[in-house]
Each structure stands twice: as C-alpha cells, then as structure tokens.
C-alpha positions in Angstrom: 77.1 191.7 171.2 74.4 189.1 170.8 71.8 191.8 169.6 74.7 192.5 166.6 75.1 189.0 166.0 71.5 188.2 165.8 71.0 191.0 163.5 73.8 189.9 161.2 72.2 186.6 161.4 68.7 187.8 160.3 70.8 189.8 157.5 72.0 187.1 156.1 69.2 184.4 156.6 67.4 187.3 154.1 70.2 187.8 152.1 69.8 183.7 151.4 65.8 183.6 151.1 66.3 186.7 148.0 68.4 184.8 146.6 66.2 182.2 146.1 63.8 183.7 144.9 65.3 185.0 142.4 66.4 181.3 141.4 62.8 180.3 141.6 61.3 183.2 139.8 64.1 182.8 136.6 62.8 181.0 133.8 63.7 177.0 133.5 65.1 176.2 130.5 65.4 173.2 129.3 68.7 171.3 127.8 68.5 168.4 125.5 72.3 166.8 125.8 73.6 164.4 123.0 77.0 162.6 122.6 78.4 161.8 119.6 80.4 158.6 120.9 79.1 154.9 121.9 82.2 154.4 124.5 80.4 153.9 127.7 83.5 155.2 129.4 83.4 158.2 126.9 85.1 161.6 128.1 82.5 163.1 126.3 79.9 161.6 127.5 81.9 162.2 131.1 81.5 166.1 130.3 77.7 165.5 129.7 77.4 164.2 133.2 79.2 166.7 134.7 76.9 169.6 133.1 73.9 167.8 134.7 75.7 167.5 138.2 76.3 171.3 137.7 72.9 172.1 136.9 71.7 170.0 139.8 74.2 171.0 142.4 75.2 175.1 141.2 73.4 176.3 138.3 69.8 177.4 138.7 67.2 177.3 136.1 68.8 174.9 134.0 67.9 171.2 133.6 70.2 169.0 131.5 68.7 165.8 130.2 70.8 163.4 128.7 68.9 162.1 124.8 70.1 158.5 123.8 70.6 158.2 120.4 72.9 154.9 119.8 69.1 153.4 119.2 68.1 155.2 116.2 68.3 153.3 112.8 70.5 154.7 110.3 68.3 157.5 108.8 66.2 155.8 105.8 63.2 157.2 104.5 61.3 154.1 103.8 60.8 153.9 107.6 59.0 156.9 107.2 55.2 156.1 107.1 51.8 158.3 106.4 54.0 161.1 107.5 55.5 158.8 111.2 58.7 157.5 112.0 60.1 154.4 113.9 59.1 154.9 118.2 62.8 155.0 118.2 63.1 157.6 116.1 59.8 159.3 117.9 60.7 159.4 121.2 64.0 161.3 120.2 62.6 163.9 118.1 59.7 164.5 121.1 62.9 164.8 123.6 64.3 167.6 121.3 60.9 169.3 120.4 60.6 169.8 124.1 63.9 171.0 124.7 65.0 174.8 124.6 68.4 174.3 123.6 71.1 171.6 123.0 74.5 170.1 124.2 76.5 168.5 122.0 79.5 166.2 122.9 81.6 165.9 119.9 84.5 163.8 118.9 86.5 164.3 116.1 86.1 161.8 113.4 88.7 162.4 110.5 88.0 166.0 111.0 84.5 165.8 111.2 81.8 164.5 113.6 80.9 161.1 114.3 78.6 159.3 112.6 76.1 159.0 115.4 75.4 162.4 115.7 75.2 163.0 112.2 72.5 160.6 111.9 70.6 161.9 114.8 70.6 165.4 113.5 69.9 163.8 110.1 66.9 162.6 111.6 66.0 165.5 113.6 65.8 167.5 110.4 63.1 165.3 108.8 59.8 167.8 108.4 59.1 168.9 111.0 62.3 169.9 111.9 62.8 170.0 115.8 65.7 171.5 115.8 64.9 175.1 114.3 65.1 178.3 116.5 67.1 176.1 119.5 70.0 177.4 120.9 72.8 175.2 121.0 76.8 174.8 122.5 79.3 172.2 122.1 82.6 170.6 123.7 84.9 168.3 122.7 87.4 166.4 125.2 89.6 166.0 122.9 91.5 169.3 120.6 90.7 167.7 117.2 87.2 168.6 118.5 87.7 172.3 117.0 87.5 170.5 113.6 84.5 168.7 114.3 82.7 171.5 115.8 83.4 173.5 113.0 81.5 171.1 110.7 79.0 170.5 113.4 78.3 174.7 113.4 77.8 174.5 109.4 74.9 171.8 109.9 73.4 174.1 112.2 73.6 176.8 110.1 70.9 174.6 107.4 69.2 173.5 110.9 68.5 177.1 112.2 70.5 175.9 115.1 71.9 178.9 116.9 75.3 178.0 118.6 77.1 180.4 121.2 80.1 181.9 120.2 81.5 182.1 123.3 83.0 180.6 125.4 84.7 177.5 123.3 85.6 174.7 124.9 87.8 172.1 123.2 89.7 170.0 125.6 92.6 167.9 125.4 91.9 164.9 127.8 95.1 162.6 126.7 97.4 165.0 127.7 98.7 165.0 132.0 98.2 165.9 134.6 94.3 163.5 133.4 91.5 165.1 133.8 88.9 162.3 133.5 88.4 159.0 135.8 89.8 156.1 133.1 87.7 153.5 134.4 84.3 155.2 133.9 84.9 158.8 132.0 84.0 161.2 134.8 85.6 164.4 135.4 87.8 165.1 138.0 89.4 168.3 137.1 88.4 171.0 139.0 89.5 173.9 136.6 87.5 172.1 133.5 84.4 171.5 135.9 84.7 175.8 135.9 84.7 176.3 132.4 81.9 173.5 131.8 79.9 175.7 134.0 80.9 179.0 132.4 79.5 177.7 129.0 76.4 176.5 130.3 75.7 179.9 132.0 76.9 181.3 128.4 73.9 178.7 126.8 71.4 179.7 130.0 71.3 183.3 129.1 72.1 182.9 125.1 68.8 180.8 125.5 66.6 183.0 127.5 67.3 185.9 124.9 66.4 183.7 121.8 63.3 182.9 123.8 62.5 186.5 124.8 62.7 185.9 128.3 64.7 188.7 129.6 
C-alpha cells in the first residue's frame, strides 16, 4: 500500500513539474490594457484588474499591464516637434510599441466610445503608428458597450488593429444579482471572472498566431 501511494505520489509530483514546463517554455506575450473611463471606481477599469489578477494567479504566458492615459493632452499637432511628442504622450506610445496585443475597456458614450480612448488611439496613430499588426479584444461592463465596440472595431480596421471575433463580452453591470464591489469597482462574480478569462485565452492564442509563434 505505501509502495502504491508513493508511486502515485511520484506520478503526480511529474505530472505537475510537465506542466510547468510547458508554462515556462510557451511564449510570454505581452498585453497593453487601456480603459476608456476616468471613474476611479470604474467597472471597467474593475474588469482590467481582474484580467491582470487572472494572468498572475491562472493564466500562463500572459502579462497584463495596465497603460494610463487620462494624462495625455487632447491630440494637437503643434505639440508635435522635429518629428517628437509631449513625454506624456511618449511614454504611452513606448508602452504600446512594446506590447503584443491590447485590452480595451469600453463604455458606451452616445453609441460610441469615450472620448479618452479616442484620443489615445488618435495619438497612437501619429506616424509611426504603434498600433499596427497588434492583436486586440475588448469588453464593456455595461450592454450599450456592443455599440461602442462596434465603432471601436472600425478604428481598428484604419489602425491594422486585429480584434478577436470571439468570444464577446458585453456585460450588463446595473442589472442584480451586482456583479462588481460599488465602493471600488472590483469584480466579484465568479461566472464573469470565467468568461474574462475565456477571452483572454481567446487573445493569448489569437496573438501567438499573428506573431507566428505556434
């Protein structure tokens, strides 16, 4: 009995260290997340910290990294000098150079998205444009976001930003049982914090392909 139990043991102590190394042998990609609201108890920005709790805690090879854009002027090209732009305005176009792909939280503004993000992809479209050849994926905590992520799929279209198709994920926060924490945004619901992590294994492997890594 103790020579099948140590034997199942050393099975499974294997079965873990192949694992692994698989993880750690799969290609890191990196995601650069952006939120299209300024609420700091936003639901969307709530769904941007999950995905990085998910890539931390369950997802291998992904790292999420969350790009502040309420900073960046409202895009004017008078602050565009000898061919440079504001450090503001640098320092977010370097975050999404580096980046392999993107994650956008997007409200819906009169059917449409938000100012802020139209500004920061405004921006990231000045030459040269750090968005091209990236794959992308969106959500929305609220449904109206369908509307906006339509319009937000057109830009990319000009921005040879490659969104998934699959899975969608539009979410309708205001309606019970909540889904969110009220005082600070972050998600509670179990069932969401599953299909948040079904898209972003949709992105991983959308984004490996685009980068001819599999």
């Amino acid at each position: 009995m103790d020579v099948v139990g140590s034997n199942k043991r050393s099975r499974d102590e294997e079965s873990v260290e192949a694992e692994e190394r698989v993880a750690a042998e799969k290609p890191l990609i990196k995601v650069a997340a952006i939120c299209g609201s300024l609420r700091k108890a936003s639901y969307n920005r709530g769904l941007i910290r999950a995905a990085i709790e998910l890539t931390k805690e369950e997802i291998k090879g992904v790292h999420v990294e969350y790009v502040e854009v309420s900073a960046l002027p409202m895009l004017n090209t008078d602050l565009e000098v000898d061919g440079t732009y504001p450090p503001e305005v640098e320092e977010f176009r370097r975050k999404v150079l580096e980046a392999d792909s993107c994650l956008f939280a997007s409200p819906d503004y009169n059917y449409s998205i938000t100012p802020l993000l139209k500004n920061a992809l405004d921006w990231g479209s000045r030459p040269p444009n750090v968005w091209a050849g990236k794959g992308a994926a969106a959500v929305s905590a609220v449904g109206g976001g369908r509307r906006a992520q339509f319009h937000l799929r057109q830009i990319g279209v000009y921005l040879d930003l490659h969104f998934i198709n699959k899975p969608e994920f539009y979410l309708n926060a205001h309606r019970p049982p909540g889904k969110f924490n009220t005082s600070n945004g972050d998600l509670l619901d179990l069932e969401t914090r599953e299909n948040l992590k079904e898209m972003i294994l949709s992105l991983q492997a959308f984004t490996l392909r685009l980068l001819g890594k599999v």
